[in-house]
C-alpha positions, 0 to 999 in steps of 0.5 A: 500500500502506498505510504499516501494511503496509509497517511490518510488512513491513519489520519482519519482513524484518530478522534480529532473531528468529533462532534464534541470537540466540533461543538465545543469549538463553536461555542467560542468562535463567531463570525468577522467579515466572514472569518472566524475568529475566536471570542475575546475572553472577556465576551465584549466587541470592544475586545474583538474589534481592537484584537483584530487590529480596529483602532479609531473611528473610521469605520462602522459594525453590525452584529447580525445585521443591527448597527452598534452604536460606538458608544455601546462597543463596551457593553456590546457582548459577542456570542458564538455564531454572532456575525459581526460585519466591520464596514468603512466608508469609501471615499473618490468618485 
C-alpha cells in the first residue's frame, strides 16, 4: 500500500473531528467579515474589534445585521455564531 494511503488512513482513524470537540469549538468562535475568529475572553466587541487590529473611528459594525452604536462597543457582548460585519466608508468618485 502506498505510504499516501496509509497517511490518510491513519489520519482519519484518530478522534480529532468529533462532534464534541466540533461543538465545543463553536461555542467560542463567531463570525468577522466572514472569518472566524475566536471570542475575546472577556465576551465584549470592544475586545474583538481592537484584537483584530480596529483602532479609531473610521469605520462602522453590525452584529447580525443591527448597527452598534460606538458608544455601546463596551457593553456590546459577542456570542458564538454572532456575525459581526466591520464596514468603512469609501471615499473618490
Amino acid at each position: 500500500m502506498p505510504l499516501e494511503s496509509l497517511e490518510s488512513k491513519d489520519l482519519r482513524s484518530k478522534d480529532l473531528g468529533s462532534e464534541e470537540k466540533v461543538s465545543q469549538l463553536k461555542e467560542k468562535v463567531c463570525h468577522l467579515n466572514g472569518k472566524a475568529v475566536d471570542l475575546p475572553p472577556d465576551g465584549k466587541l470592544v475586545e474583538l474589534i481592537a484584537s483584530q487590529g480596529y483602532q479609531g473611528e473610521g469605520f462602522a459594525i453590525a452584529i447580525n445585521g443591527e448597527f452598534v452604536p460606538r458608544s455601546n462597543y463596551a457593553s456590546t457582548a459577542v456570542k458564538a455564531g454572532d456575525c459581526i460585519d466591520v464596514v468603512a466608508p469609501v471615499t473618490g468618485g
